[in-house]
C-alpha positions in Angstrom: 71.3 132.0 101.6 72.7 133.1 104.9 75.2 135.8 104.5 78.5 135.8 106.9 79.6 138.5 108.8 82.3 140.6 107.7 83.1 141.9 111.5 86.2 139.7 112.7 85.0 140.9 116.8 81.7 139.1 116.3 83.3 135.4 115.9 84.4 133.1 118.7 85.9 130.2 118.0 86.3 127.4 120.8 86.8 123.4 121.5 85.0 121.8 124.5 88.0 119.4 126.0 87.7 117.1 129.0 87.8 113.2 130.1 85.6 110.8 128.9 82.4 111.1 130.4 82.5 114.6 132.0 79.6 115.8 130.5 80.9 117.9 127.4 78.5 116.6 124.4 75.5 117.1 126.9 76.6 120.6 128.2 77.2 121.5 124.2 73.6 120.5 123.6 72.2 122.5 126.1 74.3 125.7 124.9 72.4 125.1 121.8 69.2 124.6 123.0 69.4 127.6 125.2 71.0 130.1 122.1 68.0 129.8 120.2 70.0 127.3 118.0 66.1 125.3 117.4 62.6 125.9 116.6 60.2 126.3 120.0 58.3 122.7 118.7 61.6 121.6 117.3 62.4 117.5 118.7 65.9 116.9 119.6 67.5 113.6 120.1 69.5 114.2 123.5 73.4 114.1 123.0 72.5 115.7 120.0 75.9 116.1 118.9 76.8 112.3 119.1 75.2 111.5 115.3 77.3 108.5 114.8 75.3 105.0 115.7 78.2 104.0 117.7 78.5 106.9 119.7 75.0 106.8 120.6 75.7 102.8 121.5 79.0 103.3 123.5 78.1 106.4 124.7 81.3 107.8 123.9 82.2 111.0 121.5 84.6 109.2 118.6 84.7 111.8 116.0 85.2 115.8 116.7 81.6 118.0 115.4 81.4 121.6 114.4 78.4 123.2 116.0 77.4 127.0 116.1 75.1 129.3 118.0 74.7 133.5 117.9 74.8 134.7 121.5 74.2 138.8 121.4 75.1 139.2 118.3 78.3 137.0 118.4 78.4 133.4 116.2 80.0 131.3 118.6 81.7 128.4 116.5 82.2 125.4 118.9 83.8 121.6 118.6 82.9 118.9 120.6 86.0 116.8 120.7 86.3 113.2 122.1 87.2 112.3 125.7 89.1 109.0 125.0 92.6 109.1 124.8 92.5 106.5 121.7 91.1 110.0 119.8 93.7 112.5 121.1 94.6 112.6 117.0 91.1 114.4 117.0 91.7 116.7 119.6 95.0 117.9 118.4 93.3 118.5 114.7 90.7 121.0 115.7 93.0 122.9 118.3 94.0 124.3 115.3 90.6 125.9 114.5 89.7 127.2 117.6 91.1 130.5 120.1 89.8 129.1 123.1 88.8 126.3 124.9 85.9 125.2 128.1 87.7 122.6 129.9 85.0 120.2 131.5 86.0 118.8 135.1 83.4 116.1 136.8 83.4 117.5 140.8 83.5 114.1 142.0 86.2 112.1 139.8 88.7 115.6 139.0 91.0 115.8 136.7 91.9 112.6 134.8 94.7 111.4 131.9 92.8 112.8 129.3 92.3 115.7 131.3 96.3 116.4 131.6 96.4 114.8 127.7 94.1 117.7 126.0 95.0 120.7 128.9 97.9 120.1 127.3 97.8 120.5 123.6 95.7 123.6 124.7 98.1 125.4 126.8 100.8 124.1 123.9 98.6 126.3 121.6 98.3 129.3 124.2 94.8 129.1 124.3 92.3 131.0 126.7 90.5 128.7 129.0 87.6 128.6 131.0 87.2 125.1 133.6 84.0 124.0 134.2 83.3 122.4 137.5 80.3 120.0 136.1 78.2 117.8 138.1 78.2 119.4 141.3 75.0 118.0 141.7 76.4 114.8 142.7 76.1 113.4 146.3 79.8 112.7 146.1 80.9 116.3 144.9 84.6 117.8 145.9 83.9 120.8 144.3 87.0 122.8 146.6 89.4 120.1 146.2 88.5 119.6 142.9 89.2 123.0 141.9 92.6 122.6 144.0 93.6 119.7 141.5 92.9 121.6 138.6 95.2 124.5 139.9 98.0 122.3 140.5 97.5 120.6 137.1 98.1 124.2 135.1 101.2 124.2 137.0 102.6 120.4 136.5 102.0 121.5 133.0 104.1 124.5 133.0 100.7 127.0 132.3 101.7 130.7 132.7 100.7 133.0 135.3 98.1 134.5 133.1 96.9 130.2 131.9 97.1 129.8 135.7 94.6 132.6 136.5 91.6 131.1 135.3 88.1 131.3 135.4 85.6 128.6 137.4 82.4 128.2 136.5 80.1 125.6 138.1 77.7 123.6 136.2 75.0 121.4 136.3 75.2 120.0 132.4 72.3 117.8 132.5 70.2 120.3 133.6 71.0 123.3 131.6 72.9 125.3 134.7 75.6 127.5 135.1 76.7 129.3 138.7 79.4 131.7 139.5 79.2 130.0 143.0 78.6 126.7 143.6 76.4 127.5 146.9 73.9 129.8 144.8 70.6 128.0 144.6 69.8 126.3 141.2 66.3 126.6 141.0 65.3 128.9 137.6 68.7 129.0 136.7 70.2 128.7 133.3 73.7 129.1 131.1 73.6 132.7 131.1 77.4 132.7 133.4 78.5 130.6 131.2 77.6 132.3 127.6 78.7 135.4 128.7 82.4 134.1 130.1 82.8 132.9 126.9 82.2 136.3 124.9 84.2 138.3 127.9 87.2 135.5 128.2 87.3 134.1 125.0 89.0 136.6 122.4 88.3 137.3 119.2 90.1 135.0 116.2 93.4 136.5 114.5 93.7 137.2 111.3 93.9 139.3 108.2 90.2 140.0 106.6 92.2 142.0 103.7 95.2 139.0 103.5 95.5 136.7 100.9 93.0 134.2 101.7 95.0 130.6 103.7 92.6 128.2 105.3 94.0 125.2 107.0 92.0 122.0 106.4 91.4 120.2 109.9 88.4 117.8 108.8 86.7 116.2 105.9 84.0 115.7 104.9 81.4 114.4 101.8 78.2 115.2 100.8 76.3 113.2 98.3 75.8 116.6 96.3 78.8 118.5 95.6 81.4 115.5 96.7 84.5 116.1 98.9 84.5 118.6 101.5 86.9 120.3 103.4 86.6 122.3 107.0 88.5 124.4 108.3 89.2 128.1 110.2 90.1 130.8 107.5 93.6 132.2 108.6 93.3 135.3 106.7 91.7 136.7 103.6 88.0 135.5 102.4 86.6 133.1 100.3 83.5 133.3 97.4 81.4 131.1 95.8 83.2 130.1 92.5 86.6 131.4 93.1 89.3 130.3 91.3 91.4 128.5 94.6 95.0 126.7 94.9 95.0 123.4 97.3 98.9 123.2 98.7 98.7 119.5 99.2 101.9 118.0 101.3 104.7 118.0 98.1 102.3 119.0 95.0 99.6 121.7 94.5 96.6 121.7 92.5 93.9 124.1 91.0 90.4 124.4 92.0 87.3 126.5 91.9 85.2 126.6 95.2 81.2 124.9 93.9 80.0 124.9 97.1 80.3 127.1 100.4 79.0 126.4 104.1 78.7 127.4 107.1 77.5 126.0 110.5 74.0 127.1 111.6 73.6 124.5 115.2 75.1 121.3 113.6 73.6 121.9 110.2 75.5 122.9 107.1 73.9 126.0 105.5 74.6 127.3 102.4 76.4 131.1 102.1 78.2 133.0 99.4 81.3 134.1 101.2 82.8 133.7 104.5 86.0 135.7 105.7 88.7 135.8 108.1 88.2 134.3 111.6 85.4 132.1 110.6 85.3 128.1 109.7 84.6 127.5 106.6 83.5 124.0 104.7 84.5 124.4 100.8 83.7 122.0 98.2 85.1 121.8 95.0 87.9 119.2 94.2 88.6 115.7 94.0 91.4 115.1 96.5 91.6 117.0 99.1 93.9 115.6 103.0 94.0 116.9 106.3 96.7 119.7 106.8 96.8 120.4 103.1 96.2 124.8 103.1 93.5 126.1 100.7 95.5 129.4 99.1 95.3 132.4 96.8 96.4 131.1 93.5 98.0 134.6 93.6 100.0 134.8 96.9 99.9 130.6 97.6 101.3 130.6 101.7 101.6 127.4 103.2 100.3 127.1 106.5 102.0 124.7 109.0 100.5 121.3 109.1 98.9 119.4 111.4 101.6 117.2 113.0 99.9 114.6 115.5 101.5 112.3 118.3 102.5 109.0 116.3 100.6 105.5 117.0 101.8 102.9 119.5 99.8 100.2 118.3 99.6 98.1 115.3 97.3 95.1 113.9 97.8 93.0 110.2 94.5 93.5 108.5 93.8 90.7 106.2 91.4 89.4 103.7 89.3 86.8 105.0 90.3 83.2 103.8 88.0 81.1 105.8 85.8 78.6 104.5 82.8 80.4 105.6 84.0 83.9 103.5 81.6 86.0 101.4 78.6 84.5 103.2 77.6 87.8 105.8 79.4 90.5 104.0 80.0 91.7 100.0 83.1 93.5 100.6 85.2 91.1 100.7 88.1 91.3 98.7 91.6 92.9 98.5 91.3 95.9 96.5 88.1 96.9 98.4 89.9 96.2 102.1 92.8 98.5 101.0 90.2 101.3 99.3 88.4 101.7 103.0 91.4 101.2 105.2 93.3 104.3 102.3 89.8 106.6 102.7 90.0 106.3 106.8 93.1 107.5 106.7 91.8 110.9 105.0 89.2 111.7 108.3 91.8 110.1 110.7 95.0 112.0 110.8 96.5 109.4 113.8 96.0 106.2 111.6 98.7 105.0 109.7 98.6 102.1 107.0 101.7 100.3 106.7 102.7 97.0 104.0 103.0 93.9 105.4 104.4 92.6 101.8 101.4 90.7 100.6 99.0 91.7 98.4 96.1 90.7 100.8 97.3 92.1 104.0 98.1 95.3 105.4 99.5 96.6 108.8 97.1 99.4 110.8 99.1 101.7 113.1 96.5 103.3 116.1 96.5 105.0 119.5 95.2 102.2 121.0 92.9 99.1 121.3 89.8 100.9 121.7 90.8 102.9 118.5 91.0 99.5 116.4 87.9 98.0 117.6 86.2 101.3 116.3 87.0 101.0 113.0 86.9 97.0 112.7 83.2 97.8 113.9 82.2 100.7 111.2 83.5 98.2 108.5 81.7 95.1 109.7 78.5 97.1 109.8 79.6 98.5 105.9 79.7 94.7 105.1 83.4 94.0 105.2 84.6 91.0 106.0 88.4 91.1 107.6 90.6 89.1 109.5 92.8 90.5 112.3 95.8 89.8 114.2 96.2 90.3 118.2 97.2 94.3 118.8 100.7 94.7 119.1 102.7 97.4 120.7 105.0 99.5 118.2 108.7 98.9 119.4 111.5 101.6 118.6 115.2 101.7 118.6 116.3 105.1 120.1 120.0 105.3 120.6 121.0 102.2 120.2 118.3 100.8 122.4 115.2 98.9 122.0 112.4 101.0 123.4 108.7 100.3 124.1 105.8 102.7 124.8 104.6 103.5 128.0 101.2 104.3 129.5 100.5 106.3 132.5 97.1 104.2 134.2 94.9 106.2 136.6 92.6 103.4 138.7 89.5 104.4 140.7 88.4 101.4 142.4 86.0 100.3 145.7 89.1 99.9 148.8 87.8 96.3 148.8 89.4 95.5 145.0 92.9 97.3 145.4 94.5 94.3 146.3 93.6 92.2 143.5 94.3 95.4 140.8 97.4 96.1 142.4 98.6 92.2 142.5 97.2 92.1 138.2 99.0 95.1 137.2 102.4 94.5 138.9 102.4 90.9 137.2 102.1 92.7 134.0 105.3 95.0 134.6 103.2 97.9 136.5 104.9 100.1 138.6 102.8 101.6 141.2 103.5 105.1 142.0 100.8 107.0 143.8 97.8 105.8 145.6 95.2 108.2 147.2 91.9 107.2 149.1 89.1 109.5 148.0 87.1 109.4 151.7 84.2 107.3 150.1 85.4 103.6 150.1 87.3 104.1 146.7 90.9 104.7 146.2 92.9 106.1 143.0 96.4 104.0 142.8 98.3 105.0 139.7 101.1 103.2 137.5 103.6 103.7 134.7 103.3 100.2 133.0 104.0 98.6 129.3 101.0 99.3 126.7 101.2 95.7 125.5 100.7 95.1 129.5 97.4 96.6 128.7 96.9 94.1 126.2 93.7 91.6 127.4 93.2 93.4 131.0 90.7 95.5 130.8 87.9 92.8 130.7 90.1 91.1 133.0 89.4 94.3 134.9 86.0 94.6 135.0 85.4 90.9 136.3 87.8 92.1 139.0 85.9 94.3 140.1 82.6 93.8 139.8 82.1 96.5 136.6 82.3 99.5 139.2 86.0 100.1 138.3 87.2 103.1 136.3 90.7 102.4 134.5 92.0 105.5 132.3 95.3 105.4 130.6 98.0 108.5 128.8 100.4 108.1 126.7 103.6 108.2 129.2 107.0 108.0 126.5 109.0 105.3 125.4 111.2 103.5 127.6 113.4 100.8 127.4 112.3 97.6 126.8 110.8 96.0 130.2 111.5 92.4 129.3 109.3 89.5 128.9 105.9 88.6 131.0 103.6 85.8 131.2 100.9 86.3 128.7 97.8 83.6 128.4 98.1 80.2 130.1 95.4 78.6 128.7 94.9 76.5 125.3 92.1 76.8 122.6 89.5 74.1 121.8 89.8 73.9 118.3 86.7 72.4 116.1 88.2 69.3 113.8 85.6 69.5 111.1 82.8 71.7 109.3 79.4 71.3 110.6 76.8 72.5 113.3 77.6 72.4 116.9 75.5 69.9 118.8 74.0 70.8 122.2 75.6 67.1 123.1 78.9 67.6 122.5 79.7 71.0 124.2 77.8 69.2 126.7 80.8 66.5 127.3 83.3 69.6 126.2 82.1 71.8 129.4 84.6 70.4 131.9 87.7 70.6 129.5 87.1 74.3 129.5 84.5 77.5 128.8 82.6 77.6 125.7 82.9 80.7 122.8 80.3 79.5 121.2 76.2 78.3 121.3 74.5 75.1 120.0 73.8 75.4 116.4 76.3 77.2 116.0 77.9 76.8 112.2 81.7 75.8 112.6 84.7 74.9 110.5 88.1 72.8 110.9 90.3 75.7 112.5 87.8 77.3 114.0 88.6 77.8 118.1 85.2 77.0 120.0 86.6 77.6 123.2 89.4 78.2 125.3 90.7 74.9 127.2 91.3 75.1 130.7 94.9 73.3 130.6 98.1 75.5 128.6 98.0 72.9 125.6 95.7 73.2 122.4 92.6 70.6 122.5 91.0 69.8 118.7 87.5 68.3 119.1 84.5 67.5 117.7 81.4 69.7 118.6 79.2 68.2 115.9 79.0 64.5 117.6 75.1 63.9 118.0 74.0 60.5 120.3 74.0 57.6 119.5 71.1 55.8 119.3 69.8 52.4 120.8 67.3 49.6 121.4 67.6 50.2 125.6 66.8 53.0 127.6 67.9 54.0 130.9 66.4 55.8 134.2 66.9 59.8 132.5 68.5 59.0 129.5 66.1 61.4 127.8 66.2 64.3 130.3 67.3 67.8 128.7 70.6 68.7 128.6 71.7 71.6 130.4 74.2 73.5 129.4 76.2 76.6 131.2 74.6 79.8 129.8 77.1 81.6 127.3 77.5 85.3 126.2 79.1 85.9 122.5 82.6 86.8 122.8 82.3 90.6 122.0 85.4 92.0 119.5 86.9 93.8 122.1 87.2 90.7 124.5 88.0 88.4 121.1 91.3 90.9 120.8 92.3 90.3 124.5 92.0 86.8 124.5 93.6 85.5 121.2 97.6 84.8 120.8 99.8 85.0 118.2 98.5 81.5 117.3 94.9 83.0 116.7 93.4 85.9 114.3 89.7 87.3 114.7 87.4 86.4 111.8 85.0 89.8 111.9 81.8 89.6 109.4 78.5 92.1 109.4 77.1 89.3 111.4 79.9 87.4 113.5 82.8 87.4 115.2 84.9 84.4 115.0 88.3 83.2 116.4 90.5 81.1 114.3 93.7 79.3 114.2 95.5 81.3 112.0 96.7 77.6 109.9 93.8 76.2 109.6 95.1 72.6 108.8 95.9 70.5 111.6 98.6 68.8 110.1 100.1 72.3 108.8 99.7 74.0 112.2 101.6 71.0 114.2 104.4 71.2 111.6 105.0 74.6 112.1 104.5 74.7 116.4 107.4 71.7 116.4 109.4 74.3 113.7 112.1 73.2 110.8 113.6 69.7 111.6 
């Protein structure tokens, strides 16, 4: 077993922040590669850090990772955090564990929202910070003016004069380089500038090795071995393989003896005796344990403040599935096991909420955002849960006296040629534009405070726009009053009549009423929408109809049908596109829209209302 070291001066604890997509899970590899953190012949998946499937798919960090290396002596303990303003719960979580932080800047794009977003729970938290000017590789680099924006971002955000005078240092993530000065030549250079600014600027973590021992829990985690386990930063104090331990849960507290005690070797979870003060500890030993709960002395228990997170702004009814087709891709399909997985995300996800609807088979799911949601309806479909969801709705609040909505702040970095068209988009969705800039290069940033439910359904909209070259970032900018109504989708569904297999016949006489959801052979059910119908109104058909056949034959009769390629609706689009009329049926193996009455007779009863 590795033993810890008992010299507070030789720990330093730090976060990686920055923007989606600004390099920080592949600069984090490197800084592992180059401490020594693997064997000479060792083989390492790149984006080592990303383990999830989905991250490796999307290409996006989702869940915050412990990771450590020894540089001269010194464990460095460092956590890649997410870029996506959807996870800001898990960048505000593992501030707490960390003294420092590297803030990641792409030369070319600059500071973004989720730049300003996690600058500022780190400056909130008076950590030290060292910017990283990454990419300056690219042929499109502002490095100068890109260090200029970062500047005058510390002081929108109110940094001090001692936040303000920070330290730049320019890398190249991909390949492994650091610079002190971006005109030095690269060639046979390494991370050496930036290992060494983080021992000299970083300090060491505070704390009382001889207190009584207080370790706030940021993360949890499980391990088929020893059960639950719990990570977080030891305050003060040590702890010891089978000590006798207090958990100070939110309004209870409860006894426990540590069974199991790691620390982080790279990414891996090592086994040691005792850890002390200053360093981040992973404990197992107890059934229950929630984030912000404070591991104690059962001697001198002290609280430690919890973690308080910004609250959600969107919700969506999760519901057992009811359709005729239910049970056939997944085996978790009923109530108690929807509520058991949507009540154990809510232990590793401190900025979920779960909310009753008042049914037994339905519960409301409070999130950051869209992209949040379509996470987690993903991990469960590939668990084998089967749900049904309702269009994301914004979370409305009455402040005052007056009905208040939440706003988001949009950053847009478009080609000039598509500004028009984004511009005209947002404003019919209650946008207000209030800066644009031209960046030299035949792209523009224009930026607006809009609605989040005007969000709702435009970001594919978006990407057709504008070719897929656009970037579209959003914050999190406040409630405001209540903008009013806005036109939302103008187009009807075509709605299947009956159970049976689509016929490449019939969606071939159905393609000028409107575009198709779904591909011949495709199994469908009374209720089920097949595709969206080019006129306001709601269009029930029959996509099962075969030919009929006959004695004659006429000139090409026989000739093979042709039908308009079609793409499966993705969940992501499905949760734009549907109305309150419409919930998303989501299996392991597909993802359905629905009327949400599935009886025709039912569902015109209740669009004409009581009589």
């Amino acid at each position: 077993m590795a033993e810890a070291s008992h010299n507070i001066e030789t720990i330093r604890n730090i976060a990686i922040i920055a923007h989606v997509d600004h390099g920080k899970t592949t600069l984090v590899d490197h800084l592992l590669r180059q401490s020594g953190s693997f064997r000479h012949n060792e083989v390492v998946d790149e984006r080592y850090m990303d383990s999830m499937d989905l991250e490796r798919e999307r290409g996006i960090t989702i869940a915050a990772k412990n990771a450590s290396f020894i540089y001269k002596d010194v464990k460095v303990n460092i956590v890649d955090t997410p870029g996506h303003s959807d996870f800001g719960g898990e960048v505000e979580r593992v501030l707490n564990m960390v003294d420092g932080a590297l803030l990641l800047v792409d030369a070319s794009e600059g500071p973004l929202p989720q730049t300003r977003f996690v600058l500022k729970k780190a400056l909130e938290q008076n950590l030290a910070i060292v910017v990283c000017i990454n990419k300056i590789d690219r042929s499109d680099a502002r490095i100068q003016e890109v260090h200029e924006e970062i500047f005058n971002l510390f002081i929108d955000l109110d940094a001090s004069e001692e936040q303000c005078d920070f330290k730049t240092i320019y890398t190249v993530a991909k390949q492994g380089v650091a610079l002190l000065d971006p005109s030095e030549p690269m060639a046979g250079k390494d991370l050496k500038p930036l290992f060494d600014a983080i021992l000299e600027l970083i300090p060491p973590p505070k704390g009382d090795p001889r207190g009584p021992l207080q370790i706030l829990i940021s993360n949890v985690d499980y391990n088929d071995y020893v059960g639950r386990l719990a990570i977080g930063r030891i305050q003060s104090g040590a702890i010891h393989l089978n000590d006798e331990i207090l958990l100070l849960h939110e309004k209870s507290q409860t006894k426990a003896k540590v069974k199991a005690l790691f620390s982080f070797k790279a990414s891996e979870q090592v086994q040691v005796k005792e850890l002390h003060a200053g360093d981040i500890a992973v404990v197992a030993g107890f059934e229950e344990i929630f984030i912000g709960d404070t591991i104690a002395s059962p001697l001198h228990p002290q609280p430690l403040p919890r973690i308080r997170v910004d609250e959600p702004t969107v919700g969506m009814i999760f519901s057992v599935n009811d359709g005729p087709f239910a049970g056939r891709d997944g085996n978790q399909v009923t109530s108690r096991k929807l509520k058991e997985r949507l009540e154990r995300e809510l232990l590793y996800n401190v900025s979920l909420r779960l909310d009753s609807t008042g049914a037994t088979d339905s519960w409301k799911v409070l999130a950051r955002g869209e992209l949040q949601l379509g996470i987690l309806l993903e991990k469960m479909r590939r668990e084998g849960y089967e749900v049904l969801v309702s269009k994301p709705q914004a979370i409305f609040r009455t402040m005052d006296g007056v009905l208040c909505e939440p706003m988001e702040n949009v950053v847009v970095d478009v080609d000039d040629n598509y500004v028009g068209v984004v511009t005209q988009k947002l404003g019919n969705r209650k946008g207000v534009l209030t800066h644009v800039s031209t960046k030299g290069s035949g792209r523009s940033r224009i930026e607006f405070h809009i609605p989040a439910r005007g969000l709702f359904g435009y970001r594919t909209e978006f990407l057709t726009d504008t070719r897929g070259t656009g970037l579209l970032n959003t914050e999190f900018g406040g409630y405001e009053p209540y903008k009013g109504e806005f036109a939302s989708r103008t187009t009807g569904a075509m709605i299947s009549d009956r159970v049976g297999q689509a016929t490449p016949y019939a969606l071939f006489h159905l393609e000028d009423r409107g575009r198709h959801f779904i591909t011949p052979a495709t199994m469908v059910y009374e209720g089920m929408v097949i595709g969206e119908h080019s006129k306001s109104n709601d269009l029930e058909v029959n996509v099962c109809r075969e030919k009929k056949l006959s004695n004659t034959r006429s000139a090409g009769a026989d000739e093979a049908i042709r039908l308009t390629p079609v793409k499966p609706m993705s969940l992501e689009q499905a949760m734009d596109w549907i109305s309150e009329r419409e919930l998303i049926e989501v299996t392991p193996k597909n993802i359905r829209i629905r009327c949400r009455i599935l009886n025709p007779h039912e569902r015109n009863r209740a669009l004409r209302g009581p009589v």
